[in-house]
KEDRENDO-106420 format. One record per residue: x, y, z of N, C-alpha, C in turn; residue number from 1; residue in one letter. Coordinates in steps of 0.001 Angstrom, whole numbers, plus 500000, padded with zeros to 6 digits. Last residue first. Layout:
N
+--------+--------+--------+--------+--------+--------+--------+--------+--------+-----+---------+
:    n_u :    n_v :    n_w :   ca_u :   ca_v :   ca_w :    c_u :    c_v :    c_w : num : residuo :
+--------+--------+--------+--------+--------+--------+--------+--------+--------+-----+---------+
:      X :      Y :      Z :      X :      Y :      Z :      X :      Y :      Z : NUM :       A :
...
+--------+--------+--------+--------+--------+--------+--------+--------+--------+-----+---------+
//
This chain:
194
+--------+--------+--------+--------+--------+--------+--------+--------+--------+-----+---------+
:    n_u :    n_v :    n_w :   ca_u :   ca_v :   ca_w :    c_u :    c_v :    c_w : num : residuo :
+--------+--------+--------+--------+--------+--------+--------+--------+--------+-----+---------+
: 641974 : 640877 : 518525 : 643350 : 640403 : 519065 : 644188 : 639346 : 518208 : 194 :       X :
: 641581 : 644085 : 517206 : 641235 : 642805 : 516916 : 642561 : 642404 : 517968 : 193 :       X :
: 639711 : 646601 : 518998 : 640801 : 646310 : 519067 : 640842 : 644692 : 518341 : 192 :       X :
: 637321 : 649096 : 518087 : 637720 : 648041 : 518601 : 638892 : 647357 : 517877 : 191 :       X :
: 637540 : 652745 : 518055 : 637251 : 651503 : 517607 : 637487 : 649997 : 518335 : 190 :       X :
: 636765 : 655482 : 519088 : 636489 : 653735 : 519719 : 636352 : 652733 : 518760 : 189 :       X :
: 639265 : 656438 : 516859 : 637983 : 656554 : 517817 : 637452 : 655187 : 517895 : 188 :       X :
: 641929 : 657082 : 515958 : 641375 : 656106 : 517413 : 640271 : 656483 : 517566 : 187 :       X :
: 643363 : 657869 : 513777 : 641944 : 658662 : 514683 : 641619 : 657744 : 516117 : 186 :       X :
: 644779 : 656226 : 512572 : 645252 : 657416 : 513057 : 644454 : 658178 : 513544 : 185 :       X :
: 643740 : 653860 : 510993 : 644867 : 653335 : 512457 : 645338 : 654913 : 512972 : 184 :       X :
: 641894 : 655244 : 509764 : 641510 : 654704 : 510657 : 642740 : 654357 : 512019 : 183 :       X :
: 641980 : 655329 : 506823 : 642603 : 657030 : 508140 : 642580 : 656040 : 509756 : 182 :       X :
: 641532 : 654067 : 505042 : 643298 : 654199 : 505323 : 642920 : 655055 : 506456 : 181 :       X :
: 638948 : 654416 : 504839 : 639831 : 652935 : 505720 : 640832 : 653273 : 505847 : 180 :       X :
: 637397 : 657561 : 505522 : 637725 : 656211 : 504640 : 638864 : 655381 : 505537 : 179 :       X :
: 634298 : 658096 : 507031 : 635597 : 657784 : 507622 : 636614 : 657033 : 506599 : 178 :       X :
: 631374 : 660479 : 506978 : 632648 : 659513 : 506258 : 633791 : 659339 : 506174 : 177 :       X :
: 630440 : 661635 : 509167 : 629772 : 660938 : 508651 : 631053 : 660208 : 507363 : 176 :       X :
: 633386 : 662221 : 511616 : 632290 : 662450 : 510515 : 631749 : 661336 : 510265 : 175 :       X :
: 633247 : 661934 : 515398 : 633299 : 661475 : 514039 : 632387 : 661777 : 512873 : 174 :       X :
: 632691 : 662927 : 518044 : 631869 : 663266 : 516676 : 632921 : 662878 : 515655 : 173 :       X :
: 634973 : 662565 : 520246 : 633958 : 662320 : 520030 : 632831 : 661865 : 519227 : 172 :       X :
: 637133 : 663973 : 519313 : 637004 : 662565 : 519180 : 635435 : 661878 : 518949 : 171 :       X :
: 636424 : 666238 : 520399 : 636324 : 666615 : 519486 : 636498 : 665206 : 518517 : 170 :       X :
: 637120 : 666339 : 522952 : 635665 : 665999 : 523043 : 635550 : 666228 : 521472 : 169 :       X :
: 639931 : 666417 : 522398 : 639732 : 665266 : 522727 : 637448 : 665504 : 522639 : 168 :       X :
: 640193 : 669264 : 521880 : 640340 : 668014 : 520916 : 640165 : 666928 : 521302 : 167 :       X :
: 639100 : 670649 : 524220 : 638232 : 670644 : 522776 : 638806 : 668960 : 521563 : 166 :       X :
: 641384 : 669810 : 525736 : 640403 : 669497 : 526066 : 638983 : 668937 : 524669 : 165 :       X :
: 643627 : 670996 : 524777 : 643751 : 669993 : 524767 : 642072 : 668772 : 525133 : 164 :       X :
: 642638 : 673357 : 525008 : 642648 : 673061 : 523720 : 643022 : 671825 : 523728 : 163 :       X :
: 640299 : 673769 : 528108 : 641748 : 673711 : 526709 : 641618 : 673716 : 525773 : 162 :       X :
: 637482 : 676298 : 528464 : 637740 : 674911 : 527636 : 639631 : 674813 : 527795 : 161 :       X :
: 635976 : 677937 : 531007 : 637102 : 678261 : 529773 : 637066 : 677062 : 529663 : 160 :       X :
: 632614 : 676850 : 531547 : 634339 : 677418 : 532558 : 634646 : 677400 : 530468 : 159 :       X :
: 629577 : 676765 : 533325 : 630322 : 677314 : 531888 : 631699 : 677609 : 532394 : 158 :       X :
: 628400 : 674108 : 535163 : 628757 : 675337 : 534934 : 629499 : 675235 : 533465 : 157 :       X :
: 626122 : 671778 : 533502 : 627260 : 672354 : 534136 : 627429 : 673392 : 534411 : 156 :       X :
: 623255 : 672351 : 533720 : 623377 : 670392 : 533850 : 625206 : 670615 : 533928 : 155 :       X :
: 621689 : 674454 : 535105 : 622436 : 674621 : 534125 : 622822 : 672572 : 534896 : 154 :       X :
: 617844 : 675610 : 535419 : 619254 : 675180 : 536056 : 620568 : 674640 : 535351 : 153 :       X :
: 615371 : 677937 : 536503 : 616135 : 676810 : 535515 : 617523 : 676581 : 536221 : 152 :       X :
: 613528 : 679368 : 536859 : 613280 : 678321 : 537690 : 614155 : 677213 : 536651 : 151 :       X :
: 614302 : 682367 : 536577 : 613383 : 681274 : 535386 : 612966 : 680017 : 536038 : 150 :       X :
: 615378 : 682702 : 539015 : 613828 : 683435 : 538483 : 613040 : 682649 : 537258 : 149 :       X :
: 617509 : 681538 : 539182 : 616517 : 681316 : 539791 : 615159 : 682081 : 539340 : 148 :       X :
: 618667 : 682672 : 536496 : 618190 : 681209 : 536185 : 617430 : 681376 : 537804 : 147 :       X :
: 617662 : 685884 : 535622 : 618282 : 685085 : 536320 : 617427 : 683436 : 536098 : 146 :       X :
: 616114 : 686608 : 532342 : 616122 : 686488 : 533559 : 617313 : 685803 : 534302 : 145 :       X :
: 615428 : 687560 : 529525 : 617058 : 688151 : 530099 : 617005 : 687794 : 531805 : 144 :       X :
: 614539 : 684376 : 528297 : 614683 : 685814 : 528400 : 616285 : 685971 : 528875 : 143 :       X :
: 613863 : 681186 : 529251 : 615041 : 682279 : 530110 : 614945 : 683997 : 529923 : 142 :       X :
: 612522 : 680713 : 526947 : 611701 : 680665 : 528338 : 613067 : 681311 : 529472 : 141 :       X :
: 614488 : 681157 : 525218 : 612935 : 681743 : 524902 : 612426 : 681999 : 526253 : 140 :       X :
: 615755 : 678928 : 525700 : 616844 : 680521 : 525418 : 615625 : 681316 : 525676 : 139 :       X :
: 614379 : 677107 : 525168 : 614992 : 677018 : 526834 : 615410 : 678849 : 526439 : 138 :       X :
: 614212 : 677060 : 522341 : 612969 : 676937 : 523638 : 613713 : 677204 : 524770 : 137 :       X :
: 616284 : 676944 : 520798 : 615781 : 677797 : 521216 : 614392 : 677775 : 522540 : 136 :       X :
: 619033 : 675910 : 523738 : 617952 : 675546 : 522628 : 617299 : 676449 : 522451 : 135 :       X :
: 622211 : 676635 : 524225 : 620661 : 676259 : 525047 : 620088 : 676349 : 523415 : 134 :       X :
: 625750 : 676892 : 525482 : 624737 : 676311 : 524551 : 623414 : 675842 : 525338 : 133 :       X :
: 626487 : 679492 : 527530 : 626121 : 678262 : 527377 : 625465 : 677797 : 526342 : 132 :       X :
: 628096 : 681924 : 528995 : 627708 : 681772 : 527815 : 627651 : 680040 : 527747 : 131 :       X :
: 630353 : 682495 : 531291 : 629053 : 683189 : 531084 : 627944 : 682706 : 530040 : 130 :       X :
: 632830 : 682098 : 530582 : 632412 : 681905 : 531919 : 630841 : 681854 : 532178 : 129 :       X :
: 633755 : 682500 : 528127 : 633212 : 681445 : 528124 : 632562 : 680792 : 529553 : 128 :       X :
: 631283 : 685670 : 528121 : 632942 : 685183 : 528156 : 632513 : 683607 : 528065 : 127 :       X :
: 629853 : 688634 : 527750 : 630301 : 687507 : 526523 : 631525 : 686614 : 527048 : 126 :       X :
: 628931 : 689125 : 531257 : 629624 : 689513 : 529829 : 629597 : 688710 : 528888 : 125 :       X :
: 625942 : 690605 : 532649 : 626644 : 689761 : 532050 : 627499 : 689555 : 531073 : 124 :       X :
: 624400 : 692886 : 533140 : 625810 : 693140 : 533023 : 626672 : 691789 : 533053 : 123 :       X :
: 621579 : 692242 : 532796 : 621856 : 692531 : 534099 : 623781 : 692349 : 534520 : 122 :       X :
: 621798 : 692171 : 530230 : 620820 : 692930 : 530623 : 621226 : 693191 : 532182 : 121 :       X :
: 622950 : 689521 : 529860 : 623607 : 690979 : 529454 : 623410 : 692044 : 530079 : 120 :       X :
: 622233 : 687126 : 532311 : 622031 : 688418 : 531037 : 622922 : 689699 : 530955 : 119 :       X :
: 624777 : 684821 : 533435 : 623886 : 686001 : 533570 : 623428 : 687361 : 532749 : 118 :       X :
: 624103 : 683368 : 531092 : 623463 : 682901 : 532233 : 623477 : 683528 : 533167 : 117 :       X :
: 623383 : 683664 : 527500 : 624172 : 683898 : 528313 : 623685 : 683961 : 530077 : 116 :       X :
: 623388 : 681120 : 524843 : 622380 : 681859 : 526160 : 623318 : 682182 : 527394 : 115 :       X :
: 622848 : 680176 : 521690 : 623512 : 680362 : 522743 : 623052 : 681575 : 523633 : 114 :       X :
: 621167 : 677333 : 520279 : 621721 : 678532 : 520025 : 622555 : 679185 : 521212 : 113 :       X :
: 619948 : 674763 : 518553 : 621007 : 674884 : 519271 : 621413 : 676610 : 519170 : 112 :       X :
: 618118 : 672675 : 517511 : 617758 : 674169 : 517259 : 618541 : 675148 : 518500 : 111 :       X :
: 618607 : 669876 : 519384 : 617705 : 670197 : 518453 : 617880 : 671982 : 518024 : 110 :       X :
: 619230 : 668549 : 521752 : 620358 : 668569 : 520704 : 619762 : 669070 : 519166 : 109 :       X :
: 618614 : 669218 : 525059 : 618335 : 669174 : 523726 : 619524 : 669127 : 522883 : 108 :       X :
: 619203 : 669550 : 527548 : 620068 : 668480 : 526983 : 619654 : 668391 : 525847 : 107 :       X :
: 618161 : 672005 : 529203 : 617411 : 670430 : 528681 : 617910 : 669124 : 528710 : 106 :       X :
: 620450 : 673345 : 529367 : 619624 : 673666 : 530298 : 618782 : 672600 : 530338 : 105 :       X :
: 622173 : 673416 : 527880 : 622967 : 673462 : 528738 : 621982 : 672947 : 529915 : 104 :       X :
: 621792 : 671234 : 524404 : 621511 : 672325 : 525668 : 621899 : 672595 : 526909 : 103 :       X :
: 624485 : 670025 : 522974 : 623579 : 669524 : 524301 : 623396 : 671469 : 524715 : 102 :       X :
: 627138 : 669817 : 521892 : 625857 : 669776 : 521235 : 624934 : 669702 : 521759 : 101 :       X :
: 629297 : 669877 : 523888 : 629054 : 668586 : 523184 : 627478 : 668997 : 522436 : 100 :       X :
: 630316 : 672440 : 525024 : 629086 : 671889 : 525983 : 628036 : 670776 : 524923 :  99 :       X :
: 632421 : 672695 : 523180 : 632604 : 672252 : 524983 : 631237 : 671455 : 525151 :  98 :       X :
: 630818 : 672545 : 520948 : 631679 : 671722 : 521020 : 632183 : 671356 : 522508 :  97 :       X :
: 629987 : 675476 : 521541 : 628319 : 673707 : 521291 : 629897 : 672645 : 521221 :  96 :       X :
: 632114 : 676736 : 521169 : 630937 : 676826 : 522505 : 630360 : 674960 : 522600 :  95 :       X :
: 633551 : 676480 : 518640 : 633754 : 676161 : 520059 : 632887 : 675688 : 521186 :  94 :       X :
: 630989 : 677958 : 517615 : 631765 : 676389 : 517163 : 632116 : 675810 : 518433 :  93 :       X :
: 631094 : 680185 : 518506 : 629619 : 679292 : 518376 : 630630 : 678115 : 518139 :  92 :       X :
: 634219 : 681224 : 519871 : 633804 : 681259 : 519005 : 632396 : 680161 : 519319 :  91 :       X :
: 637056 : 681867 : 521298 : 635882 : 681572 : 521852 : 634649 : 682064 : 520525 :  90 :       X :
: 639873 : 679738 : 521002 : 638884 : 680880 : 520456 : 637662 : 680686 : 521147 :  89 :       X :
: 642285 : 678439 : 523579 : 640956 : 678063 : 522520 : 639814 : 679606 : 521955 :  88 :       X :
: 645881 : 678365 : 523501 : 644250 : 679278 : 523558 : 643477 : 679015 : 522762 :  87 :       X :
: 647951 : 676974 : 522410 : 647551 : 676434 : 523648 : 645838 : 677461 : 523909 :  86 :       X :
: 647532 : 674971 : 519024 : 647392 : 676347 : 520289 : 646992 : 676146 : 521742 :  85 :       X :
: 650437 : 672983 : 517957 : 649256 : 673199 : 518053 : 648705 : 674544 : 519673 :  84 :       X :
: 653260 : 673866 : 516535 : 652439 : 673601 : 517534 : 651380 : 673613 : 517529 :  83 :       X :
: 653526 : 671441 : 513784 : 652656 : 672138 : 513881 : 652562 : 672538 : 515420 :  82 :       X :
: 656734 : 669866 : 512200 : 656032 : 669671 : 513628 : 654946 : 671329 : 513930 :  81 :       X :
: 656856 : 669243 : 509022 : 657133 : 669878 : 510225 : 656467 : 670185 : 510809 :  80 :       X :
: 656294 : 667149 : 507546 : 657304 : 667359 : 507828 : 657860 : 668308 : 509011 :  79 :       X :
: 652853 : 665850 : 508026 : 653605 : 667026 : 507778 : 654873 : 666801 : 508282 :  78 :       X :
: 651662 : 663315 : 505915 : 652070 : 663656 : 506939 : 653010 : 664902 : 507035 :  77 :       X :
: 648192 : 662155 : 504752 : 649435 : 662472 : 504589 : 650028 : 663059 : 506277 :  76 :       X :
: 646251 : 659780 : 503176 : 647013 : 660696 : 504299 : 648118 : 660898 : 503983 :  75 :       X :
: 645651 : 659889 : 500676 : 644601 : 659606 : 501405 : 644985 : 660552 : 502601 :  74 :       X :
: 646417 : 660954 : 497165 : 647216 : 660730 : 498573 : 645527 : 660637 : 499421 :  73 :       X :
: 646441 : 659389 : 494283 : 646006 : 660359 : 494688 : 646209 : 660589 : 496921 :  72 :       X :
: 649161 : 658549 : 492323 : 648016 : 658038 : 492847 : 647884 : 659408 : 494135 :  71 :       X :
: 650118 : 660084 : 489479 : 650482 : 659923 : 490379 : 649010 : 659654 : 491204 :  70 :       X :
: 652391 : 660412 : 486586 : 650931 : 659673 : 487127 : 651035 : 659749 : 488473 :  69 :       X :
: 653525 : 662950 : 484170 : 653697 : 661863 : 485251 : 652169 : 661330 : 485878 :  68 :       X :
: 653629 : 664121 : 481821 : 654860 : 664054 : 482570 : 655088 : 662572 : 483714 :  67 :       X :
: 650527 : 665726 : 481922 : 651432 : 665229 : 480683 : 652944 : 664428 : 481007 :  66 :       X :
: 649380 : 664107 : 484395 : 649509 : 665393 : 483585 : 650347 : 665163 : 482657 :  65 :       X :
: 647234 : 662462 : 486512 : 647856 : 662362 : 485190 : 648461 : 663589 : 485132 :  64 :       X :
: 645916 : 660466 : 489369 : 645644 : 661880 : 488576 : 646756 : 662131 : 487643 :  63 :       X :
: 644098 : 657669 : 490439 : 645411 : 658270 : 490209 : 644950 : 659418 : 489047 :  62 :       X :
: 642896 : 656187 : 492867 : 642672 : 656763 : 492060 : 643650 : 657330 : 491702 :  61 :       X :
: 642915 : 654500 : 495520 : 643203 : 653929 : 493944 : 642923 : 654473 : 493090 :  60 :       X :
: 644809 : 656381 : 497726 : 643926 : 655995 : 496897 : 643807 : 655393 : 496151 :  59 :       X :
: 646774 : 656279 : 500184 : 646546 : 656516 : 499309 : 645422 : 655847 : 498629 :  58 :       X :
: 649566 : 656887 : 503298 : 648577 : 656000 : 502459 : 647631 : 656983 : 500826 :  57 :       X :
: 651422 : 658834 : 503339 : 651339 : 657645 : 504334 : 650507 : 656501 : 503403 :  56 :       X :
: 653560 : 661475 : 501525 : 652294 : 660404 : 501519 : 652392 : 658892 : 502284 :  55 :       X :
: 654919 : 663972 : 503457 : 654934 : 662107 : 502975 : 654083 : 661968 : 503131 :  54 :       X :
: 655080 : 667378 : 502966 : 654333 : 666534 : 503496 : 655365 : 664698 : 502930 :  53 :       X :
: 656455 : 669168 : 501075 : 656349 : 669424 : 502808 : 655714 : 668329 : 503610 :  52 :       X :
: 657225 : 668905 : 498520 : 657970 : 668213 : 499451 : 657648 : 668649 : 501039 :  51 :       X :
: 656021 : 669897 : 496517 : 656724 : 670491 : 497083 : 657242 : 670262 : 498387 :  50 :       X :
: 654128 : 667669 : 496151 : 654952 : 667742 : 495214 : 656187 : 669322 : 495324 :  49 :       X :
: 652436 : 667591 : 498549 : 653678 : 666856 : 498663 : 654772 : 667102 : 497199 :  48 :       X :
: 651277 : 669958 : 498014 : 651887 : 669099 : 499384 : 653046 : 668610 : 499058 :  47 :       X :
: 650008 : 669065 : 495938 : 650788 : 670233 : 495510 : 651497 : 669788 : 497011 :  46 :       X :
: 648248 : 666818 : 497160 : 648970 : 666480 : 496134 : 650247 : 667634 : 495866 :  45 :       X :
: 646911 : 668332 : 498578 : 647604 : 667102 : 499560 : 648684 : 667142 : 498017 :  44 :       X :
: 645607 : 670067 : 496804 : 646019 : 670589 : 498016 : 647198 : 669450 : 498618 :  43 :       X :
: 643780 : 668210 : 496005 : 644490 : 668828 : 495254 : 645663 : 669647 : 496515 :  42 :       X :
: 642167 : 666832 : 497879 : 643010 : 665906 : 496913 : 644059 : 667259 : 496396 :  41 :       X :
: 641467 : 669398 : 500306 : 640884 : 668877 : 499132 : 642226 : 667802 : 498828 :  40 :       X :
: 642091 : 667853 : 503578 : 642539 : 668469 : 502913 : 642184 : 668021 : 501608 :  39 :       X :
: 641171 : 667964 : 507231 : 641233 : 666979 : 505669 : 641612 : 668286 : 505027 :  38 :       X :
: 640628 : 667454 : 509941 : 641193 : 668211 : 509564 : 641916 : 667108 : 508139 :  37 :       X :
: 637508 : 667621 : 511609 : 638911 : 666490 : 511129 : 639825 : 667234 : 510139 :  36 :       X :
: 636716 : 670032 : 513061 : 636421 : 669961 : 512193 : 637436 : 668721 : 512166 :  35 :       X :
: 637550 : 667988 : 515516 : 636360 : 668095 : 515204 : 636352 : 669908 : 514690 :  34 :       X :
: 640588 : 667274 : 515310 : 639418 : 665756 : 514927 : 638126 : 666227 : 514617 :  33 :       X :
: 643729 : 668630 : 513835 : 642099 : 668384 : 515094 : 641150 : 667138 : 514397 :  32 :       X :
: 645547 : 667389 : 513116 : 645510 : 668437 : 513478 : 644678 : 668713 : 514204 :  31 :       X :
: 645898 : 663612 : 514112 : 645179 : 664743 : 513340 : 645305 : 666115 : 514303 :  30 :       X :
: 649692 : 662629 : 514340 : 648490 : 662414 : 515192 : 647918 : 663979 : 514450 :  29 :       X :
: 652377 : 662074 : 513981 : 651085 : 661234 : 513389 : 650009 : 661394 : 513714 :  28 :       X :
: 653984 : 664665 : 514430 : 654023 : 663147 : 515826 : 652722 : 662273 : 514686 :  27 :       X :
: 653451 : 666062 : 512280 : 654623 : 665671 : 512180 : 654732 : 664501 : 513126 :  26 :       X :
: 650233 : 665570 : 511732 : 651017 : 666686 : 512470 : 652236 : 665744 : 512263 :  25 :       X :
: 648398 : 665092 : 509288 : 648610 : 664505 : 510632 : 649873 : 665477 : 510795 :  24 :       X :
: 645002 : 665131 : 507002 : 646294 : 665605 : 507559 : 646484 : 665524 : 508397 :  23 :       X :
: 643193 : 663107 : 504533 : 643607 : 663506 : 506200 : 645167 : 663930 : 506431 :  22 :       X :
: 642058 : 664443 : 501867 : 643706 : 663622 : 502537 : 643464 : 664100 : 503809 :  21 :       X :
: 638844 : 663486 : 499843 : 640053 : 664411 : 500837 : 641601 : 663435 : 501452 :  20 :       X :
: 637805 : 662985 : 497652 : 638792 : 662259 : 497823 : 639964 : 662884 : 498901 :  19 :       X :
: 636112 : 664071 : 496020 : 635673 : 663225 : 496891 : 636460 : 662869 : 497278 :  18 :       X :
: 637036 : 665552 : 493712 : 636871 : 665951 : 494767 : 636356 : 665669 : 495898 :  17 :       X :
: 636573 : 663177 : 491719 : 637976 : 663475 : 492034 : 638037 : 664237 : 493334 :  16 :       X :
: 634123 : 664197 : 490472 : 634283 : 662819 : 491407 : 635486 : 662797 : 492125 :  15 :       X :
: 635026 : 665942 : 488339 : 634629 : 666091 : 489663 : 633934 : 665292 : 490438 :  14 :       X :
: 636648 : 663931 : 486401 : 636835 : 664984 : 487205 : 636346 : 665863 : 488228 :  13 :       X :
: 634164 : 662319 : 485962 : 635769 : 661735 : 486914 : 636503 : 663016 : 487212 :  12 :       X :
: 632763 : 664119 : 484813 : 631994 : 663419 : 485487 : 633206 : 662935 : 486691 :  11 :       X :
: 634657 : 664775 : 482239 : 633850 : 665572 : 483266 : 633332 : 665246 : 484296 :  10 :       X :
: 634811 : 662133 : 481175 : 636343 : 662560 : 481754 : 635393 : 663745 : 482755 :   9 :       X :
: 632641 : 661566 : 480590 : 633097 : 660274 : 481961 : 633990 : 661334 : 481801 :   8 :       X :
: 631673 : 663815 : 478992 : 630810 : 663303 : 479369 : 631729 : 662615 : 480703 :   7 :       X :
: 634094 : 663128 : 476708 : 633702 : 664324 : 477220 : 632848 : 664719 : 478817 :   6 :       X :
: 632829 : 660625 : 475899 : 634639 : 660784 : 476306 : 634619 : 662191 : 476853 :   5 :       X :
: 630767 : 661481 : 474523 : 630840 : 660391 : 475574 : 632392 : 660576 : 476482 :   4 :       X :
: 631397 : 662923 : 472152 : 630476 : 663328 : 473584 : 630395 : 662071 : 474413 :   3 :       X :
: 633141 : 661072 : 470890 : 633525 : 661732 : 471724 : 632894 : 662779 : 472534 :   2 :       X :
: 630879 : 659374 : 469994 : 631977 : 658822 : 470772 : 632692 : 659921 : 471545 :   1 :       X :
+--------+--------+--------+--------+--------+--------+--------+--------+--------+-----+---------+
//
């Protein structure tokens, strides 16, 4: 009996970490959308038990300690207003996020790496002016050549991103698991009941 009781309390305890809290900026609206900006259960919970956050919605799971019970937070909301940045990092994340996961040069969405359009080689710099998500095949068949010499062609130019920009193409990609309470606070296309 009590390797059994040993056994479901271990098992519910790390089941428990399935249970992120979407976090929303003081206006209700997610810190970013693409990473979505969640927070372990534990984290949302110390949150709010130091009063920086209100739990909006919640789980039917509830977590114990000797003192008190408390249901496990889904969303939450920050008390104080986050600016968010007006300068986007120029970081691989970033990059395949402007140019949406899409080769710059194909439109592949397969073995995604990054290709600078005018080579290094011929004093191209690292900027976001310069630097395009390409596949490895397209990156392969470019080398360090000019795109007229490769006989290639870019489907955009490469410009600097916002940040207002990244978060909205950042709507886009929804994770693979959306729970129900987050929903009236992501808008992604969902449809409207009348």
């Amino acid at each position: 009996m009590e390797r059994d009781f040993r056994t479901t309390f271990t098992r519910a305890a790390g089941a428990l970490k399935h249970h992120p809290a979407l976090v929303l900026n003081a206006d209700y609206r997610p810190l970013s959308y693409y990473p979505l900006s969640l927070w372990p259960w534990q984290e949302a919970v110390k949150a709010a038990f130091l009063d920086r956050v209100d739990i909006v919605a919640e789980y039917d799971e509830v977590v114990r300690s000797p003192t008190m019970t408390l249901r496990i937070p889904s969303v939450v909301v920050l008390k104080d207003y986050v600016q968010p940045r007006k300068r986007v990092a120029f970081t691989r994340f970033n990059l395949f996020l402007r140019d949406e996961f899409h080769c710059q040069y194909c439109g592949a969405r397969t073995e995604l790496t990054f290709d600078h359009v005018v080579p290094r080689a011929s004093g191209g710099r690292t900027s976001w002016e310069n630097v395009v998500a390409a596949c490895a095949p397209c990156n392969l068949r470019k080398g360090s050549k000019s795109l007229a010499r490769a006989g290639m062609s870019l489907r955009k130019p490469p410009r600097r991103p916002g940040a207002q920009e990244l978060l909205n193409l950042g709507r886009k990609f929804p994770p693979n698991h959306l729970h129900e309470s987050w929903m009236d606070f992501l808008y992604w296309d969902a449809e409207l009941q009348e």
